[in-house]
C-alpha positions in Angstrom: -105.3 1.7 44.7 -104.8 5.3 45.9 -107.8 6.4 44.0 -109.8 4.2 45.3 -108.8 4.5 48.8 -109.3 8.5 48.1 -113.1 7.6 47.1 -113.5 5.8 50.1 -112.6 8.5 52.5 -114.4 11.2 50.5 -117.5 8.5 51.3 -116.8 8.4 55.1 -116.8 12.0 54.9 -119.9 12.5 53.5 -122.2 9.8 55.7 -119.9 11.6 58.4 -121.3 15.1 57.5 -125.0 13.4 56.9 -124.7 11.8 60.1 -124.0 15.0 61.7 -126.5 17.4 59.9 -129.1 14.8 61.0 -128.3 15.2 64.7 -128.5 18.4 64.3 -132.2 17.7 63.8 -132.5 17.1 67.8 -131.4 20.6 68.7 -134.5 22.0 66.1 -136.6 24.6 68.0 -139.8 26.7 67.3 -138.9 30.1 67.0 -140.4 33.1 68.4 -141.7 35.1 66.1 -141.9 39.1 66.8 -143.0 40.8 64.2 -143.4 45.0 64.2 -144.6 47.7 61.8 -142.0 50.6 61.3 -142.9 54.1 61.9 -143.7 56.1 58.7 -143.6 59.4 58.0 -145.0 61.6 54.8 -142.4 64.5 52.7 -144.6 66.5 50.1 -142.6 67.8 46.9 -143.1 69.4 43.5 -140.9 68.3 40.8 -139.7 70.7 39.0 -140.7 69.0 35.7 -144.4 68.9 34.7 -146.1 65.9 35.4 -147.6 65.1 32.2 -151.4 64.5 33.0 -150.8 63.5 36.4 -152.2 66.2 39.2 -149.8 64.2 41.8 -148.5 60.8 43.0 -147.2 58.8 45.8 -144.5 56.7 46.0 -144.3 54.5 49.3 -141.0 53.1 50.9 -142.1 49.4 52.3 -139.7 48.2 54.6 -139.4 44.3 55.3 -136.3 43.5 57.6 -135.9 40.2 59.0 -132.9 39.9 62.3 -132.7 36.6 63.6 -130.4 35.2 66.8 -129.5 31.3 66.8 -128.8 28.9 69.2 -125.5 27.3 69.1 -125.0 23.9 70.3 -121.5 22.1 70.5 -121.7 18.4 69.2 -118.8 15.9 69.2 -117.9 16.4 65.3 -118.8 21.1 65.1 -122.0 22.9 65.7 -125.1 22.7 65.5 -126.6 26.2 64.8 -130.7 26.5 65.1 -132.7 29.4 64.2 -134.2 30.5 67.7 -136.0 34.3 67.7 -137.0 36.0 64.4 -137.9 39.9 65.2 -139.4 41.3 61.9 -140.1 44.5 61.2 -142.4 45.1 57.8 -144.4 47.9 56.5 -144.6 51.2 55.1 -141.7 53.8 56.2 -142.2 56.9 54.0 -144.4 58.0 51.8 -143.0 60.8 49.3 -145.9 62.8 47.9 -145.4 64.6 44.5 -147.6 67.3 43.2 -147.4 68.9 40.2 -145.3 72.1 40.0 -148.7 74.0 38.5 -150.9 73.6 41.4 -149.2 76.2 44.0 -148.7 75.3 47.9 -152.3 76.0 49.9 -154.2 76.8 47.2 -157.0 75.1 46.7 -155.9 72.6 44.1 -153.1 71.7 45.8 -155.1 70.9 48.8 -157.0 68.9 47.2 -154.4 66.6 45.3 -152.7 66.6 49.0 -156.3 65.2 50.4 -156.3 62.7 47.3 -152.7 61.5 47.9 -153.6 61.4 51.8 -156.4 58.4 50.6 -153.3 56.3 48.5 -151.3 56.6 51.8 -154.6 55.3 54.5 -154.8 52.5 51.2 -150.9 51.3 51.8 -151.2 51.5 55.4 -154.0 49.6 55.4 -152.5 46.8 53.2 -150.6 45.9 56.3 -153.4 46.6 59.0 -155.8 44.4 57.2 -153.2 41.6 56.8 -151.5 40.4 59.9 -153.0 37.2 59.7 -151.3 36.4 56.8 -148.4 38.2 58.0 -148.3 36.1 61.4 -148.9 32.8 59.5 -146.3 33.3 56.6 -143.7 34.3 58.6 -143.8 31.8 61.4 -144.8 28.9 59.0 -141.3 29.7 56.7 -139.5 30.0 60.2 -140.8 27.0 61.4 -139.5 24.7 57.9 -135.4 26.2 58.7 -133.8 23.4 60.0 -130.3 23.9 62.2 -127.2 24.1 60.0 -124.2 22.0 61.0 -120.7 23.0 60.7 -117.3 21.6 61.8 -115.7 24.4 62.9 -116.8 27.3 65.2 -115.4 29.9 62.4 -118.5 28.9 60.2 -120.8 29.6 62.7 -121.4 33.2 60.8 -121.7 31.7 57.7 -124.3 29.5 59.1 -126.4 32.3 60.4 -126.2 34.2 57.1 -127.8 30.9 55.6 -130.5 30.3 58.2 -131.5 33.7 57.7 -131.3 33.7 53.6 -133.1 30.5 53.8 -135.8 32.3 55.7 -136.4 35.2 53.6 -136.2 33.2 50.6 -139.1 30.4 51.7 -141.7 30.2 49.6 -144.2 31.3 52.1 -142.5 34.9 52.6 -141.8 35.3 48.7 -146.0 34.9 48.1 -146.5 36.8 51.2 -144.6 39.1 49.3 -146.7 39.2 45.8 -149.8 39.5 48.1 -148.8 42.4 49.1 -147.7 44.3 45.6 -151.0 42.8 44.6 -153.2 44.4 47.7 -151.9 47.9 47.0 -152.5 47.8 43.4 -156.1 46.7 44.1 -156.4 49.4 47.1 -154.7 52.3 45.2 -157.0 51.6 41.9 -160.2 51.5 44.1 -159.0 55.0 45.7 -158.8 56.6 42.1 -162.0 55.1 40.9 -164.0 56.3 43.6 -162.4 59.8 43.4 -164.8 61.5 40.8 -162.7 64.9 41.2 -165.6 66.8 42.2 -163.3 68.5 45.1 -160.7 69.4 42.1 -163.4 70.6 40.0 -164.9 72.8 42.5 -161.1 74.9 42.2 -161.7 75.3 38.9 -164.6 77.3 39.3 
């Protein structure tokens, strides 16, 4: 009899906690949706190891950081906690240039691999510039699908928010946004190289 009678409230408290998540449904906003491209900046190095047969490289820092603020709402059984701003900031934030250790600073091979790297960096940058449609539609579509969370007591509210927000940069739309991206520079970055016939290296040589 006591087990049964356990079953039974464990069953009132789940409809109970349905019953509440579904209210929480009424409080369901659409968010505003800022999003913002970090300011980058550009270090040139030289290893101090060879760099086998490369001349130089770059290797870009993308930054994608996603702060979100909520709107809590006090219902008769907890809270209701809805996602209400997203403020996004993603894109490129530094760009580390490497040059081979042979090529010495402002000669004229050096300059040259700099003017080289210069075209990978306009190619990431770009990536972004040439998709904020995407960007815009991603993002606001995934924040769009994050329904409120409920909880019972007002010291879960944090724990809420850390969902809604992991929910959101998890959607589906933000992880292919995210592959598109990787994708776009490796197309952009292969298209700078094959169109670099290394005349201007060439000419150094002579």
């Amino acid at each position: 009899m006591k087990k049964t009678f356990f079953i039974f409230l464990s069953f009132l408290f789940t409809v109970s906690a349905s019953y509440a998540t579904d209210d929480c449904l009424n409080y369901k906003l659409t968010p505003n949706v800022s999003i913002k491209t970090p300011d980058w900046s550009k270090s040139v190095v030289q290893p101090l190891q060879n760099m086998d047969v490369l001349h130089g490289k770059v290797i870009a820092t993308l930054t994608d950081e996603f702060d979100i603020t909520t709107d809590i709402t006090s219902i008769e059984d907890g809270f209701c906690v809805a996602l209400k701003n997203v403020d996004v900031v993603i894109g490129y934030s530094d760009f580390l240039v490497q040059i081979d250790i042979s090529h010495k600073p402002n000669t004229c091979s050096y300059n040259a691999i700099v003017q080289h790297e210069d075209e990978h960096i306009r190619a990431y940058l770009s990536v972004i510039d040439d998709n904020q449609y995407l960007l815009n539609q991603s993002i606001k579509s995934a924040a769009d699908s994050v329904n409120p969370v409920f909880v019972k007591n007002e010291k879960d509210i944090e724990s809420a928010i850390d969902k809604l927000n992991n929910e959101l940069q998890n959607h589906p739309d933000i992880i292919l946004l995210k592959q598109h991206i990787k994708a776009d520079e490796e197309i952009r970055n292969k298209y700078v190289d094959l169109n670099d016939t290394g005349e201007t290296l060439k000419k150094c040589n002579k």
